[in-house]
C-alpha positions in Angstrom: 110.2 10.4 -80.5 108.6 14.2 -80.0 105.3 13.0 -81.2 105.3 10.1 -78.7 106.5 12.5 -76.2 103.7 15.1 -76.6 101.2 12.2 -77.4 102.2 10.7 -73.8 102.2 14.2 -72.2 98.8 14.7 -73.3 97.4 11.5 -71.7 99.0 12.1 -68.6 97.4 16.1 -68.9 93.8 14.5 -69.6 94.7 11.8 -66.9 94.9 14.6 -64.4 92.0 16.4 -65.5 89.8 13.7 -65.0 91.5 13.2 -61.4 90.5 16.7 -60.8 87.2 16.3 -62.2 86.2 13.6 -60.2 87.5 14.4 -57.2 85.7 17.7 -57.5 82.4 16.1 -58.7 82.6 13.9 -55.1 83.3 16.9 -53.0 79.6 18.5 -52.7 78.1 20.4 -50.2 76.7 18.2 -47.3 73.3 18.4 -46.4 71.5 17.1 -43.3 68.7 15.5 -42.6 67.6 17.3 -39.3 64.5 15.9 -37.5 62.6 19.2 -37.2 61.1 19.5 -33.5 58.2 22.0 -32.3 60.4 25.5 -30.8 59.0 26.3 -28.0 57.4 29.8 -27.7 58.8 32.7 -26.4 57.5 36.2 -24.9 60.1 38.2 -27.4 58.4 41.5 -25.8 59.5 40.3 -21.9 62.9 39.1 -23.5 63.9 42.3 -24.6 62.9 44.0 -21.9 64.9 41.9 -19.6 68.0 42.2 -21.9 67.4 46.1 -22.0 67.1 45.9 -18.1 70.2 44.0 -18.3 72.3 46.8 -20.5 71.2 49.6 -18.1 73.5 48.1 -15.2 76.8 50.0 -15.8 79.0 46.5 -15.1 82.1 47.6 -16.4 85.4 45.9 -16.2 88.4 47.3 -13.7 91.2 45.9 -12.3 90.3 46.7 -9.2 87.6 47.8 -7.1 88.0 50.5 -4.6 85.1 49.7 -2.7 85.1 45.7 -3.2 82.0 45.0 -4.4 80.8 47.4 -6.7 77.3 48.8 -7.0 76.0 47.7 -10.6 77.7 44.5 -10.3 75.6 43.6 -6.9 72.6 44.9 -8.0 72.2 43.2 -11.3 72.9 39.5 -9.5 70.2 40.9 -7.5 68.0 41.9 -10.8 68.7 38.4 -12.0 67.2 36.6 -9.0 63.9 38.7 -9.1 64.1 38.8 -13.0 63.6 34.9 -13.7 61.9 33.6 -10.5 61.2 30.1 -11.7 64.4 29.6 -12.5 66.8 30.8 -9.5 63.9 29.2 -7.0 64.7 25.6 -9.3 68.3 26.5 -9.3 71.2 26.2 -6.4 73.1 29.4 -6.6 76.7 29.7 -4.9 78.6 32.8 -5.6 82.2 32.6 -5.9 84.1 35.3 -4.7 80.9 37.1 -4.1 80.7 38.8 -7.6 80.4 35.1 -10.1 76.9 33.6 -9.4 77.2 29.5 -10.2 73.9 27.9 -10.8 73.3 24.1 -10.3 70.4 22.6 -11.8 70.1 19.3 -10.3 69.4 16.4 -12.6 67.8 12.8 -11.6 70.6 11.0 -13.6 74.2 10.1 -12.7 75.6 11.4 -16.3 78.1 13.6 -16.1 76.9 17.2 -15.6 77.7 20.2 -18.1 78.0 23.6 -17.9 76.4 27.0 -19.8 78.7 30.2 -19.7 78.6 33.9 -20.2 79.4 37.2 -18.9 78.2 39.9 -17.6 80.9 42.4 -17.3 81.4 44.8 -20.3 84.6 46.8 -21.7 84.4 50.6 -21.2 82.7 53.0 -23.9 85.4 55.0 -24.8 83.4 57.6 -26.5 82.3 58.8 -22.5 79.8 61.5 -24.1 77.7 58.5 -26.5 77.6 60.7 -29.1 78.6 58.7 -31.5 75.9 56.1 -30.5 72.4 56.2 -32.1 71.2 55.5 -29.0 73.2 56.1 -25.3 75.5 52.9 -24.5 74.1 52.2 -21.4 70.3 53.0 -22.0 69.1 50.0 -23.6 67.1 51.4 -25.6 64.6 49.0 -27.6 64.1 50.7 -31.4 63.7 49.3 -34.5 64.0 45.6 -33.8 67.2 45.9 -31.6 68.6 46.2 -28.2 71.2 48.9 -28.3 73.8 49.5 -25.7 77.2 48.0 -24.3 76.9 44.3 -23.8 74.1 43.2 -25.8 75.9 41.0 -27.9 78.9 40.8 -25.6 77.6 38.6 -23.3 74.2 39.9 -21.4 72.4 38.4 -24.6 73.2 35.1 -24.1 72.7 35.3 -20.1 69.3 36.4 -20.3 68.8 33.8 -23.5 70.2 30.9 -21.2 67.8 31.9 -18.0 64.8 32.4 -20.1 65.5 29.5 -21.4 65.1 27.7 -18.5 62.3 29.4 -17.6 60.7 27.9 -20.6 61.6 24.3 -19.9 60.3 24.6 -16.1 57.1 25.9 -17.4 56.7 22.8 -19.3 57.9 20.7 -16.7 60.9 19.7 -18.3 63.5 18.1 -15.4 67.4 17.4 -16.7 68.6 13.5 -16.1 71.9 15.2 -15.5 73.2 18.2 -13.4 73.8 21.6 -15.5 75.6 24.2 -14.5 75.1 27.8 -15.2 78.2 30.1 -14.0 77.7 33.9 -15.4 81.3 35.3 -14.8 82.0 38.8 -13.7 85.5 39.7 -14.8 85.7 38.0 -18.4 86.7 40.9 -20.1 89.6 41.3 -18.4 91.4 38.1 -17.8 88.5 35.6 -15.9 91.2 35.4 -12.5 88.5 35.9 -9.8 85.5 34.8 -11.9 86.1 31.9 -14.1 89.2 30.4 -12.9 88.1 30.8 -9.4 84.6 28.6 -10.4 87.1 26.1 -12.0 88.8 26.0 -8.7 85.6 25.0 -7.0 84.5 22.6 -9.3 87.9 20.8 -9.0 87.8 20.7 -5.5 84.3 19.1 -5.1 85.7 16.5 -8.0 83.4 17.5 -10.3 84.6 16.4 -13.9 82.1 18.5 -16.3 81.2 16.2 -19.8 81.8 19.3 -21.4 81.0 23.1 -21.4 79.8 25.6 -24.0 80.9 29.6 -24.0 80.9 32.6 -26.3 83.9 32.7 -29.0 82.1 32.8 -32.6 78.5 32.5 -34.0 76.5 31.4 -37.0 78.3 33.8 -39.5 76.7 35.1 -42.6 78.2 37.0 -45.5 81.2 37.0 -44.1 83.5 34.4 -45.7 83.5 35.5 -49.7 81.7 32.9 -52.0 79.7 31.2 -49.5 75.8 32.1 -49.5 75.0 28.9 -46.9 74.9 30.7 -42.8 78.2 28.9 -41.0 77.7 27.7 -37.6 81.4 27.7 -36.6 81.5 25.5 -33.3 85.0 26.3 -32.0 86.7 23.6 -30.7 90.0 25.4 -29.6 91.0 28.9 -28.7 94.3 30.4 -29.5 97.4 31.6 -27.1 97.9 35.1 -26.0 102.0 36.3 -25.2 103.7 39.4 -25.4 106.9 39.9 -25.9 109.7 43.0 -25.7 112.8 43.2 -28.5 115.1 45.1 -27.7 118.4 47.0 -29.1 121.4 48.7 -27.0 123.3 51.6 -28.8 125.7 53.8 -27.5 123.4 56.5 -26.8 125.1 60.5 -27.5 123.7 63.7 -29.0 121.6 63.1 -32.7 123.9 65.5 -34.8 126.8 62.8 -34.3 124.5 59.5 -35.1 126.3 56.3 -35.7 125.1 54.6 -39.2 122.6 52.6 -37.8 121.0 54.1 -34.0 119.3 51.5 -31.4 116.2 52.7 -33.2 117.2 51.6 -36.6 118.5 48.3 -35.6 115.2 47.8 -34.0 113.5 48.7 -37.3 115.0 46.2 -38.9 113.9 43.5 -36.6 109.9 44.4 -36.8 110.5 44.3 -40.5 111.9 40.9 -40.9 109.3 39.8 -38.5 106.7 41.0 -40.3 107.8 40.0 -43.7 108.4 36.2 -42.7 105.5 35.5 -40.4 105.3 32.3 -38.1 105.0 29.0 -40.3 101.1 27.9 -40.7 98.8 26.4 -42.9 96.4 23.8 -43.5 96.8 20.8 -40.6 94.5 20.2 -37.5 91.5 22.3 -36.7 92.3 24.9 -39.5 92.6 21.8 -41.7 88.7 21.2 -40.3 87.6 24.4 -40.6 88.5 24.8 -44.3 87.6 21.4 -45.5 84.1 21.6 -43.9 83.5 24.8 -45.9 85.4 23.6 -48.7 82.0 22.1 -50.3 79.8 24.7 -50.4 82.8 27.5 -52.5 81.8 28.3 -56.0 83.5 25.9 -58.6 87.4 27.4 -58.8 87.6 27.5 -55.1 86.0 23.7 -54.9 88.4 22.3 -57.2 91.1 23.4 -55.3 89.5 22.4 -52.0 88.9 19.1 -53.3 92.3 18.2 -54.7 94.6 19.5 -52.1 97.1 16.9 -53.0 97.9 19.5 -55.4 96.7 22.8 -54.9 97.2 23.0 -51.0 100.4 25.5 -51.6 97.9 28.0 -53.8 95.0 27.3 -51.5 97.5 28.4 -48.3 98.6 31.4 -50.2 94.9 32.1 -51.2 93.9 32.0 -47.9 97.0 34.1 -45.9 96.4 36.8 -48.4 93.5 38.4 -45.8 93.6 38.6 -42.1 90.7 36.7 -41.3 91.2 34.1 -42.9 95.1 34.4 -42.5 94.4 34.1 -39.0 93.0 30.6 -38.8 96.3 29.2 -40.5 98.7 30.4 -38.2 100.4 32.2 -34.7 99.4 36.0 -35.7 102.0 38.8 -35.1 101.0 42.0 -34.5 103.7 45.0 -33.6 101.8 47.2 -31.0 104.3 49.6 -29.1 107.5 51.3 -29.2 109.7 52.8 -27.1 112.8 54.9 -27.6 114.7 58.1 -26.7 113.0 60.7 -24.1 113.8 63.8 -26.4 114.4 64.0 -30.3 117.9 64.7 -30.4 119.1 62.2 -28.1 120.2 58.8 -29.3 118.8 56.3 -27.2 121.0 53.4 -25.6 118.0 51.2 -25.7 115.3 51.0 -27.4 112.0 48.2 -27.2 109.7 47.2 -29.4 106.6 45.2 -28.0 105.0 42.3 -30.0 102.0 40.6 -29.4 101.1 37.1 -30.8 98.4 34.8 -30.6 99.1 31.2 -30.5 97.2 28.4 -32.9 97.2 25.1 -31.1 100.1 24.2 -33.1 102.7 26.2 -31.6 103.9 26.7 -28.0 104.8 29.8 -26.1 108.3 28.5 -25.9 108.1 27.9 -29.9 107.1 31.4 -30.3 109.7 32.8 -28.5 112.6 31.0 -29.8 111.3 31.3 -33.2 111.6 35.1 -32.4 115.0 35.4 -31.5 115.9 33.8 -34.2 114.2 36.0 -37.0 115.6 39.3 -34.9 118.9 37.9 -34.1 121.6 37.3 -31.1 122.5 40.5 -30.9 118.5 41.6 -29.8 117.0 40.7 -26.7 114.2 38.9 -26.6 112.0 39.2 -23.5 108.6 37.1 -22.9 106.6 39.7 -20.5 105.0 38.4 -17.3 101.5 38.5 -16.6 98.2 37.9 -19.1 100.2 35.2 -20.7 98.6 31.7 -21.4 99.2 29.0 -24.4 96.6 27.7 -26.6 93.9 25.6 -25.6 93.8 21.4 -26.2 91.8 20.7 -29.2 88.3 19.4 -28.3 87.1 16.5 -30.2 84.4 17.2 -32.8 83.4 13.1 -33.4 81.4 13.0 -30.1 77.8 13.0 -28.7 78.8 16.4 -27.2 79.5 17.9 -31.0 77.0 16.4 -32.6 73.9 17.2 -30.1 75.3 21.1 -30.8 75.3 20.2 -34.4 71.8 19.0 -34.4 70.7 21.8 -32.4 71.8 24.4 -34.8 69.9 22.4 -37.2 66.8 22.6 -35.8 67.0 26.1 -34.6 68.8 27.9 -37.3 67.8 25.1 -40.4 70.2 25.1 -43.0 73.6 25.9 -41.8 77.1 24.8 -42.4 78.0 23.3 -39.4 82.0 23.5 -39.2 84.7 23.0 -35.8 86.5 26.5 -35.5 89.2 27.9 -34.1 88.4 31.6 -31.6 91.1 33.8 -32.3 90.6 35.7 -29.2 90.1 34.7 -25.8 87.2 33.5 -23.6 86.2 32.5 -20.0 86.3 29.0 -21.8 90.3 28.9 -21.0 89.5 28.4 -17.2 86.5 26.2 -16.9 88.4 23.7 -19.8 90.4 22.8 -17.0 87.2 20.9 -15.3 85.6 19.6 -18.8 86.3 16.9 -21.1 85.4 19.2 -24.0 84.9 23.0 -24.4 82.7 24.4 -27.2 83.0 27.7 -28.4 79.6 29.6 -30.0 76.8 32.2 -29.0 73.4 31.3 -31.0 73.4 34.6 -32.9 73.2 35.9 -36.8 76.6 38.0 -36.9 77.8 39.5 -40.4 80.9 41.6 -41.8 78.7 44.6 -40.2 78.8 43.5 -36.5 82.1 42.9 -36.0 82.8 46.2 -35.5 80.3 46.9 -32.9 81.9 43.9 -30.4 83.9 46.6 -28.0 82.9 49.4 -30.5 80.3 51.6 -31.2 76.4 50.7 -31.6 76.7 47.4 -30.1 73.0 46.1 -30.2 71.3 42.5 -30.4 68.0 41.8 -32.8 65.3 40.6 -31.1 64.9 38.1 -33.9 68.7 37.1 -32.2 67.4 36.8 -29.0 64.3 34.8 -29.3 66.2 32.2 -31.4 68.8 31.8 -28.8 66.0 30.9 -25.9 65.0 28.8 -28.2 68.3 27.4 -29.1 69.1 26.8 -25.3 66.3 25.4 -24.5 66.3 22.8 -27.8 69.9 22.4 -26.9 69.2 21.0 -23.3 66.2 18.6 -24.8 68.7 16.7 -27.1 71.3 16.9 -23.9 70.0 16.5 -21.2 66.9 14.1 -21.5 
């Protein structure tokens, strides 16, 4: 009986090896054959000018404006009319409350128009001296094959990329068969209310339904996911949620040489802990389950045969994958402790004291999820508060089957040759939120080279754009709107 036993367990272990095998030889990297087309030719000398020009207006996000419409902000839409004359002559140009210039270029078709995005407001340097910039944040300096200074990368790049871009096709007498829309929003960085939104407003209320739109929110990524040598062009497709909550706990308050066993403060303890150690339910499904199996491919050979047999290994691959923060972040709603708030003085008890929590939601999950799901890791006897204000859901999921998708796809391809082209997921936020509201489908990618080493720049120190970077993007606007809009 035992040798039938093991001689049956050992056809059933070779069974699943070959399973595994198989399943592992079918899953190869994809490869694409691009038709190659002629990029057009771009002054990278007059482009980095322009983007250094751009950098040297001091457009800095505030909530508010003392004097309504600020200096810098006026006189770079001015700079941009005089800086690409071809285009803005072409070009219709409305601006929406005064500060968020919206360019129509008018097409000889009746397809459905789209519409380009960035920004032009930056977040405050926080270092106000510069000294720890090689070069001062707002000087745009131009030195060894870079741009330096706040807003190069975020977002003045990929303005002066998109209007050069036109300026290109003009000079070749290129006309759209469709109208595209250019809107350059002024107050991104710190929520989109009187920029963005306000554009989607207008839109809406001329009953214009945009095909789709494209925005900032990742880029073709290099180095940065372990094990992959292949660039990744990570089209995002969706955007996650942003809430903030307060948990708080209610003691009896009193001097701190007479403490109870456990204080407001400990109580509240408890609750970040068992928050933190049994984070929000994720894994694998929807657009992360895109994301992952479009890279899946292209891993070494461990990492492929578990991609490639997730009827199996997706509880190891999920575990794999939540073990670092980037990755981690795809799967799931992240949680993220940020304030807290207790007694005035050291030895008073407090009789309340607040911890704030911020999450960002994956498409999955809803605000209301999130906060039920909240109360109940704390408990009833913690209140649970959703704060009012910057507080949205997660975007729709745009589709990634369509002509839209695929004439981004093939543009990467011919710009940036052979990439990974995968749908994404931003985890942060974007104008793209707003002017979703008007599109069919909303695309998420600037056309630059970004590795582990420029992340840190993007509201940091050094920001700075290659010019390499910013030639390729004209060229990849003005590709882009060949396959698009012709």
């Amino acid at each position: 009986m035992w040798k039938k036993l093991f001689k049956g367990l050992g056809v059933a272990v070779l069974a699943l090896i070959a399973v595994l095998a198989f399943n592992t030889w079918r899953y190869q990297p994809v490869t694409q054959d691009v038709e190659q087309v002629e990029l057009p030719v771009v002054d990278v000398d007059r482009l980095a000018m322009q983007l250094s020009e751009a950098i040297q207006f001091q457009t800095i996000s505030r909530r508010r404006f003392p004097d309504g419409r600020p200096e810098d902000f006026q006189s770079f839409l001015d700079w941009v009319q005089t800086s690409f004359p071809s285009a803005t002559k072409t070009m219709e140009r409305e601006l929406i409350n005064g500060l968020t210039p919206l360019y129509r270029w008018k097409g000889t078709g009746a397809e459905r128009p789209i519409l380009l995005t960035a920004h032009y407001d930056v977040v405050p340097v926080q270092d106000l001296s510069g000294a720890r910039w090689e070069h001062p944040p707002f000087g745009g300096v131009i030195a060894d094959g870079f741009v330096w200074g706040r807003g190069a990368m975020d977002d003045k790049g990929a303005l002066v990329a998109m209007l050069a871009a036109v300026e290109v096709l003009i000079a070749d007498g290129f006309q759209p068969n469709r109208d595209i829309y250019f809107s350059f929003g002024h107050d991104e960085e710190i929520g989109g209310a009187e920029g963005a939104s306000a554009v989607a407003d207008h839109l809406a209320a001329q009953d214009i339904q945009l095909a789709w739109s494209l925005d900032e929110g990742s880029a073709v990524l290099r180095a940065i996911v372990p094990g992959l040598n292949r660039d990744i062009a990570s089209i995002n497709v969706a955007e996650k949620g942003y809430i903030t909550v307060d948990i708080k706990a209610k003691g009896e308050g009193g001097h701190s040489s007479l403490p109870p066993r456990k204080t407001a403060v400990g109580e509240l303890a408890e609750a970040v802990v068992a928050l933190q150690e049994k984070p929000v339910p994720g894994g694998l499904t929807g657009v992360s389950k895109e994301f992952f199996d479009a890279l899946g491919p292209d891993f070494p050979l461990l990492q492929r045969v578990l991609f490639a047999n997730q009827w199996l290994s997706r509880p190891i691959l999920e575990m794999a994958l939540s073990g670092s923060p980037s990755t981690d972040a795809m799967l799931r709603t992240t949680m993220a402790p940020t304030m807290l708030e207790g007694s005035t003085k050291e030895n008073v008890l407090p009789q309340e004291a607040t911890a704030t929590v911020n999450f960002r939601l994956h498409p999955r999950d809803s605000v209301e999820d999130i906060v039920n799901l909240t109360q109940e890791r704390v408990g009833d006897e913690l209140e649970v508060t959703l704060r009012s204000g910057f507080q949205r859901g997660a975007s729709a999921v745009s589709r990634s089957d369509n002509d839209a998708f695929n004439g981004l796809a093939l543009t990467f391809g011919q710009v940036f040759g052979d990439v990974i082209i995968v749908p994404g997921l931003t985890i942060a936020g974007t104008d793209t939120r707003h002017y979703s509201r008007v599109a069919d489908d909303s695309y998420r990618i600037n056309p630059f080279v970004m590795t582990a080493k420029d992340i840190p720049r993007l509201h940091g120190v050094n920001e700075r754009l290659s010019l390499e970077d910013l030639e390729r993007a004209t060229q990849f606007y003005a590709v882009l709107l060949r396959n698009t809009a012709q």
